[in-house]
GUNUBA-718874 format. One line per field, with one value per residue: residue in one letter; chain; x, y, z of N, C-alpha, C in turn. Coordinates in steps of 0.001 Angstrom, whole numbers. Layout:
<recs>
res (A_...) $
chain (A_...) $
nu (X_...) $
nv (Y_...) $
nw (Z_...) $
cau (X_...) $
cav (Y_...) $
caw (Z_...) $
cu (X_...) $
cv (Y_...) $
cw (Z_...) $
</recs>
This chain:
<recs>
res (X_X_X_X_X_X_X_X_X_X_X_X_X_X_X_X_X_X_X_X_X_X_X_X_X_X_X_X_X_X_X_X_X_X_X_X_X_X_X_X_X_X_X_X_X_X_X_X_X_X_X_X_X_X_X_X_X_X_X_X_X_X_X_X_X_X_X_X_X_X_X_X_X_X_X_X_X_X_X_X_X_X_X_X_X_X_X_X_X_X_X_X_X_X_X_X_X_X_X_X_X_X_X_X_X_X_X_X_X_X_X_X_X_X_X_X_X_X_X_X_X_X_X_X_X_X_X_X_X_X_X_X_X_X_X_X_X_X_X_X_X_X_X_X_X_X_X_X_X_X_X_X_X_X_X_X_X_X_X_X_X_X_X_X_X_X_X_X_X_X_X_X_X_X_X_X_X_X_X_X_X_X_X_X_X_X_X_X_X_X_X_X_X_X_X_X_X_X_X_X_X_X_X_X_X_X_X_X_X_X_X_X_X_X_X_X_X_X_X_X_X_X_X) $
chain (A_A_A_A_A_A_A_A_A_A_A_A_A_A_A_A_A_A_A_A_A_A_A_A_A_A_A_A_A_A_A_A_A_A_A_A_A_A_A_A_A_A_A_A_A_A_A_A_A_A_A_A_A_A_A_A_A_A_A_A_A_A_A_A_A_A_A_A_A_A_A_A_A_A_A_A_A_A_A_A_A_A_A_A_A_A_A_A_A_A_A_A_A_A_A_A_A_A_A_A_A_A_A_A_A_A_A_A_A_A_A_A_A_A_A_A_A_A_A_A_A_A_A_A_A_A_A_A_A_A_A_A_A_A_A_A_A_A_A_A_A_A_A_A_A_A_A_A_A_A_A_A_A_A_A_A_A_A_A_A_A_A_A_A_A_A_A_A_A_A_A_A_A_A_A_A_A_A_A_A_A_A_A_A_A_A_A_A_A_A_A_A_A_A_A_A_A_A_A_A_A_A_A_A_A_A_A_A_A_A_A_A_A_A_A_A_A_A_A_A_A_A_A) $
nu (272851_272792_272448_269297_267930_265345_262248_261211_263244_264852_263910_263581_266370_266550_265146_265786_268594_267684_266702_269118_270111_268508_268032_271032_270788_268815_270917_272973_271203_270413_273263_275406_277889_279727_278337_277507_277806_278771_277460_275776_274041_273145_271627_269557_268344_267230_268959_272166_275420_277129_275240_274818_277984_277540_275807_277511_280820_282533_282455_282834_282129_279266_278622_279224_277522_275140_275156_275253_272651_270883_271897_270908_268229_267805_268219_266459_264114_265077_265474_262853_261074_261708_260667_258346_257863_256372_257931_261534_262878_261161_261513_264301_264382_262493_263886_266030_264938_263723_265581_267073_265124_264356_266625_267284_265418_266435_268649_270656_271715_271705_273852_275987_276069_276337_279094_280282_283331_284740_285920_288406_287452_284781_284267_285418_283085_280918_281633_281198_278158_277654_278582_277023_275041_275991_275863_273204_272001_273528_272993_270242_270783_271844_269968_268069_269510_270321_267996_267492_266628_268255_271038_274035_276342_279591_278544_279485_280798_279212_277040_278157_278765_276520_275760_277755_277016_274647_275146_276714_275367_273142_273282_275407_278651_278150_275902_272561_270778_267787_265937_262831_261386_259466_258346_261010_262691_261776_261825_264737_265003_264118_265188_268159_267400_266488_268545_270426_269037_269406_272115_272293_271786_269471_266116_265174_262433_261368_262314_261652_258684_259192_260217_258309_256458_256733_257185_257320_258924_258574_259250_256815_258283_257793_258492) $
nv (90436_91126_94603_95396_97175_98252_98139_100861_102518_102011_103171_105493_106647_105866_107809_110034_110277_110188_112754_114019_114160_114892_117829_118176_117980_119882_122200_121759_122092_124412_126190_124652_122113_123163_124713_123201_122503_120956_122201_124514_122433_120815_122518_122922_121013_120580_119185_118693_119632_117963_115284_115047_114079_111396_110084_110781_110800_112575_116063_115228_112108_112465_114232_112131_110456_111964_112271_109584_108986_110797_109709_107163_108048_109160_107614_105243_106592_106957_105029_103743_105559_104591_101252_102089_102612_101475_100416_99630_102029_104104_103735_104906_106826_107700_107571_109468_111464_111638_111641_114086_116431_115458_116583_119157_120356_120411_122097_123358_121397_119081_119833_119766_117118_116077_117400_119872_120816_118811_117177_114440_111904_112229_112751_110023_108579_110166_109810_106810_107343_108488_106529_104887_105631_105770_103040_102110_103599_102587_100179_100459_101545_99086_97252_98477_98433_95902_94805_96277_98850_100743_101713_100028_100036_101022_100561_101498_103430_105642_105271_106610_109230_110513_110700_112867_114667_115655_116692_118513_120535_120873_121049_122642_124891_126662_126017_127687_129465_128630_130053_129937_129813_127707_127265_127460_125739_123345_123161_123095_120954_119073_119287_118706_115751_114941_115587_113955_111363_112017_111789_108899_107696_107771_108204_111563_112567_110133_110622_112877_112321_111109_111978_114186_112347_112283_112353_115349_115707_118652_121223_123949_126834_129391_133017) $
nw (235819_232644_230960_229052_226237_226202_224109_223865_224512_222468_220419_220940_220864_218389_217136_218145_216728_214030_214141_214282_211816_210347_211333_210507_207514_207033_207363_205710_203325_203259_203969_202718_203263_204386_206813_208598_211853_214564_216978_216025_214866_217350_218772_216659_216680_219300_221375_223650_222595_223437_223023_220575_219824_221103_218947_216713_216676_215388_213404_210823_211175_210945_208595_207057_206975_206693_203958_203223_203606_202147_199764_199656_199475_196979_195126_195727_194914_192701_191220_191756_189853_187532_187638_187829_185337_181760_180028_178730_177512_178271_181572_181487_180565_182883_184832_184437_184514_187002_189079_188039_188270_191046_192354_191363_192545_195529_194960_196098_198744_197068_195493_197900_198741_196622_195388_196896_197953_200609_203330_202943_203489_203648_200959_199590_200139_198938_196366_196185_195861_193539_191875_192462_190922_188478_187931_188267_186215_184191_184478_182960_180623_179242_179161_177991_175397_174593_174359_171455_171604_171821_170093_169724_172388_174341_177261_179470_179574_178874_180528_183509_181679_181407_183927_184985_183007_183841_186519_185909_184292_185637_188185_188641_188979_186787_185960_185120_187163_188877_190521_192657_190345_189049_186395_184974_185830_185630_182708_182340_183198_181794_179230_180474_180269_177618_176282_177403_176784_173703_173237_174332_171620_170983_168658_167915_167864_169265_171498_172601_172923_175337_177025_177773_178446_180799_184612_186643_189741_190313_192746_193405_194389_196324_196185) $
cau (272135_273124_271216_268820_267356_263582_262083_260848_264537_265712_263393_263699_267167_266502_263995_266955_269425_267523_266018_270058_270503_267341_268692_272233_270247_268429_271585_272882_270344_270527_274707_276371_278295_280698_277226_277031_278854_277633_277025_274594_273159_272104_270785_268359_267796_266844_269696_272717_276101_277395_274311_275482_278680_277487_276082_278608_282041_283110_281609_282914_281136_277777_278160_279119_276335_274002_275427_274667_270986_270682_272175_269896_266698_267927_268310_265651_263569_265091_264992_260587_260186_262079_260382_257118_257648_256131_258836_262919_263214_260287_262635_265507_263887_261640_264571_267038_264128_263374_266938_267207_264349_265035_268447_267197_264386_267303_269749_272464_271603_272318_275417_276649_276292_277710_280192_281159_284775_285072_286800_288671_286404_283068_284336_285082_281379_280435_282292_280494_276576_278313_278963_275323_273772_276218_275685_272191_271671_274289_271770_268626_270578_272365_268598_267679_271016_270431_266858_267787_266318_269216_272406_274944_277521_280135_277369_280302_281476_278151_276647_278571_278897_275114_275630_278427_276203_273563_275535_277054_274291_271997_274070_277559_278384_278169_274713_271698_269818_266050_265054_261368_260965_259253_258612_262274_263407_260872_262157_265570_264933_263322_266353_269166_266973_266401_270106_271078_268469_269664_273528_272157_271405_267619_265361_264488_260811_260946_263118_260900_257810_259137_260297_256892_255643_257434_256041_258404_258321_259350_258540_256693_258448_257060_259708) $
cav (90255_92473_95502_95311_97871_98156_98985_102113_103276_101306_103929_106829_106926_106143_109167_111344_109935_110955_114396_115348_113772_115831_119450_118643_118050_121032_123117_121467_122244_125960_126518_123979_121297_124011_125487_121813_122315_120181_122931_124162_120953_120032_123704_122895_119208_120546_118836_119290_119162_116626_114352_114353_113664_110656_109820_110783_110987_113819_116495_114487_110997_113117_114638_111237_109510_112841_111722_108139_108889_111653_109014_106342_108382_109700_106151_104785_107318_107109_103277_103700_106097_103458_100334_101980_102465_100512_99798_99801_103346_104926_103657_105189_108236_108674_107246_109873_112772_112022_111839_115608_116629_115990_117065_120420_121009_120471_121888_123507_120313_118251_120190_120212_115930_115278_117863_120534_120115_118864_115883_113055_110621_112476_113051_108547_108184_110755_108660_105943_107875_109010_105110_104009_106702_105090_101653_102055_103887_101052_98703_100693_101006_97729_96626_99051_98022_94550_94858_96647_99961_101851_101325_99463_101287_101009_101317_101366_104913_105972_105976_108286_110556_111268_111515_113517_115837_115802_117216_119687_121188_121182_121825_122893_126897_127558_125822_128618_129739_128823_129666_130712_129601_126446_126723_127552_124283_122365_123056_122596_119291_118048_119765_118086_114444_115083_115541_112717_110773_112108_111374_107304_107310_107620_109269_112816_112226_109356_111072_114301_111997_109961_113236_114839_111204_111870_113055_115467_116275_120068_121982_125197_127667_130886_134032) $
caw (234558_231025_230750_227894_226309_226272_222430_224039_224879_221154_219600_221246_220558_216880_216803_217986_216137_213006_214604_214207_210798_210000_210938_209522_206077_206746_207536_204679_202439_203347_203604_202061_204502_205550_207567_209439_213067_215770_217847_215356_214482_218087_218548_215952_216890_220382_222501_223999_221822_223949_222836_218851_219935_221367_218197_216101_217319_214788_212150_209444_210914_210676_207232_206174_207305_205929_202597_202793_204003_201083_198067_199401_199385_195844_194793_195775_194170_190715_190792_191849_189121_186652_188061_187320_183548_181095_178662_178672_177350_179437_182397_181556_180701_184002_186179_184754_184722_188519_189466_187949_188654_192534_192438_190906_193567_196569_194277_197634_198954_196216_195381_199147_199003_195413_194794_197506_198682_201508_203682_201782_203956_202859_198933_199445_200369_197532_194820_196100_195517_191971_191367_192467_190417_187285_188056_187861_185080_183077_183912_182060_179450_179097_178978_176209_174245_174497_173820_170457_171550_171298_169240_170501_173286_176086_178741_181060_179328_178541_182181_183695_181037_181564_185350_185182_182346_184994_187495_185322_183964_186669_190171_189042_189516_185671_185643_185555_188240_188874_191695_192442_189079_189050_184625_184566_186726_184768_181049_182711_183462_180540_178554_180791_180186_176559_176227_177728_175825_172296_173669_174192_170476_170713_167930_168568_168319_170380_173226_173083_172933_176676_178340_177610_179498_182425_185780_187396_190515_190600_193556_193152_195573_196561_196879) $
cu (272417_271852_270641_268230_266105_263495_261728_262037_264880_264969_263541_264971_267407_265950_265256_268045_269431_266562_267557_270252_269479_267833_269623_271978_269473_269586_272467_272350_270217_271919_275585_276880_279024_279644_277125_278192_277883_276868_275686_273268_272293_271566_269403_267570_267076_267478_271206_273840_277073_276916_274961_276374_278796_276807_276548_280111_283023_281935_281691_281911_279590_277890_278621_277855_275065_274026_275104_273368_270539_270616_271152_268440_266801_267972_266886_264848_263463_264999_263359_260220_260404_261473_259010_256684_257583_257079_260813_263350_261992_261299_263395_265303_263307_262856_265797_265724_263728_264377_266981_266285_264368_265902_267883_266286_264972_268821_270800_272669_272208_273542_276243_276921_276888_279059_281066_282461_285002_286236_287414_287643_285425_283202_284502_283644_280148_280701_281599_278876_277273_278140_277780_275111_274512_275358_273721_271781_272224_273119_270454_269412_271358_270815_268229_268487_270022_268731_266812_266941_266666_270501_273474_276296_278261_279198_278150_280939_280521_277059_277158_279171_277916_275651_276332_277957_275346_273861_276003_276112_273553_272033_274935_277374_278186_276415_273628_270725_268402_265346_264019_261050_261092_259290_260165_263229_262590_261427_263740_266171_264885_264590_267495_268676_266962_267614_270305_270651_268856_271449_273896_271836_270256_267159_265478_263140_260784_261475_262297_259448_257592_259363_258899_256243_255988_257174_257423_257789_259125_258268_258286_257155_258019_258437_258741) $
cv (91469_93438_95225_96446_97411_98348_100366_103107_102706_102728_105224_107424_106674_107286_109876_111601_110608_112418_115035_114980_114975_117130_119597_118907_119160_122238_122831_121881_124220_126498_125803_122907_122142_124688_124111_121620_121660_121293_123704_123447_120859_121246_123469_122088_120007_119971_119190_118726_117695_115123_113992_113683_111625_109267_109138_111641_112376_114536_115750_112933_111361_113509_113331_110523_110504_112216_110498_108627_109448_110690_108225_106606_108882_108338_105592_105360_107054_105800_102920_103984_105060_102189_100376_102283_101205_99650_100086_101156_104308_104693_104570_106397_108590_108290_108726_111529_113127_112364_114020_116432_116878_116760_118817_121021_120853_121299_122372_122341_118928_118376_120080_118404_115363_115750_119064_120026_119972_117697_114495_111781_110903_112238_111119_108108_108451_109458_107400_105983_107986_107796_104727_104469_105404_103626_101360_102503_103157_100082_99031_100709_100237_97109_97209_98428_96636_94121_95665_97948_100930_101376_100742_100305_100566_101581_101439_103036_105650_106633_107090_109192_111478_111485_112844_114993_116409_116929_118591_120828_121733_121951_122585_124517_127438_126987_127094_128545_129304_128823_130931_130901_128538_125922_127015_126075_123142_122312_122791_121060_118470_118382_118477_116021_114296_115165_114107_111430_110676_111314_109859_106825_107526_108316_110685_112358_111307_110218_112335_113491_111422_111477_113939_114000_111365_112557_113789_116279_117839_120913_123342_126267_128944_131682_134155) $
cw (233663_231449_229218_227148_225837_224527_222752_223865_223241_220042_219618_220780_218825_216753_216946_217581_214372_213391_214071_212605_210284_209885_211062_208250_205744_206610_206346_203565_202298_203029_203329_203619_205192_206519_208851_210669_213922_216669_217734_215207_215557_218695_218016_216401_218312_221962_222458_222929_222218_223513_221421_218819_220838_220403_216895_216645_216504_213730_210968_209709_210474_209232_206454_206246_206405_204438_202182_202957_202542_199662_198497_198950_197493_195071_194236_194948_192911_190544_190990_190445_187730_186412_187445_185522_182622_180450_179385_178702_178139_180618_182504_181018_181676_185210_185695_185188_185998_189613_189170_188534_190513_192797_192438_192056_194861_196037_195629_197977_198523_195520_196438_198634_197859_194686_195780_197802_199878_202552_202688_202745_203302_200772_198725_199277_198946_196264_194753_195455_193980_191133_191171_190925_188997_187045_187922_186486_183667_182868_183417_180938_178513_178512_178217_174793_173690_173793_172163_170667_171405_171082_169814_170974_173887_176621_179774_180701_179103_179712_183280_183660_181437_182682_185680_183900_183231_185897_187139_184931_184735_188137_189712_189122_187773_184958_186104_186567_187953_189685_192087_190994_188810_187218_184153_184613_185385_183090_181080_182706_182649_179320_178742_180096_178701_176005_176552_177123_174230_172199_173536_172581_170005_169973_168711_168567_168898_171623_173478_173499_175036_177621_178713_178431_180636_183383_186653_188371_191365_191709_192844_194144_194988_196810_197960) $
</recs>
């Protein structure tokens, strides 16, 4: 008779599956992906390196997989904070303000998963998070366009211009520092969104009026 596994054993090995996903994203989040060795990793995790490798069969299957986990939770996120706005252009102002907004409060993190250099497998995966991020943000404001809220565009050249402003601004190495400076990150944010807002065509007093609406969620770190 097949062996089966139990749900006890189906879980356990999910739990430790994401225990290593967990402190690659932490080691991640601290030194970039070049900091993410298995040997490391299952150090942190608590088991043996043998165990990751069982896994994931290489460093690169693990930092790809970190990267999918990372875009989805970043995703998801900016499509909640979008979902819950009243109107077309509230949307597409709190979905790009939560997007930055995160990004900026992981920023190593969020620079290690959308732009460090690293493997041509991981930088495929990237291009793919890069794409979401567009492809979403086409369709807020395809739905503004079309709704006559803002002037008529290529939303296909338009989307990610912003992302690729986003990224620039906020992560890249010539973007400014803010760290342990939560009102620094915060006027940052509302800057990079307010930009990208004036860029879609939108009033100034309306686009200062929606950023001002928007709930960001900037950590306060302590030095």
């Amino acid at each position: 008779m097949p062996y089966r596994r139990t749900e006890n054993v189906v879980r356990r090995l999910a739990e430790r599956e994401q225990a290593i996903l967990a402190a690659a994203t932490e080691m991640a989040a601290e030194g970039g992906m070049a900091s993410v060795q298995i040997a490391d990793v299952a150090k942190r995790a608590g088991i043996a390196a043998g165990t990751v490798y069982r896994y994931f069969p290489s460093k690169n299957d693990l930092i790809a997989e970190l990267v999918a986990a990372v875009a989805g939770r970043e995703l998801d996120a900016m499509k909640a904070a979008a979902d819950a706005a009243p109107g077309p252009l509230s949307a597409l102002a709190a979905g790009i303000a939560t997007f930055a907004a995160r990004a900026l409060n992981e920023r190593r993190l969020s620079w290690a998963v959308i732009a460090e250099p690293v493997d041509a497998q991981v930088d495929a995966m990237r291009l793919d998070f890069r794409q979401s991020l567009a492809v979403e943000l086409e369709r807020r404001i395809r739905t503004a366009v079309e709704g006559g809220h803002l002037p008529d565009q290529d939303v296909r050249v338009a989307a990610p211009a912003i992302v690729g402003a986003l990224m620039e601004g906020l992560l890249g190495p010539l973007a400014p520092l803010h760290d342990n400076d939560a009102a620094g990150a915060r006027e940052a944010v509302q800057g990079a969104t307010l930009l990208a807002l004036r860029a879609l065509g939108m009033v100034d007093a309306r686009a200062r009026g929606l950023v001002a609406q928007c709930e960001l969620p900037i950590a306060d770190k302590k030095s």
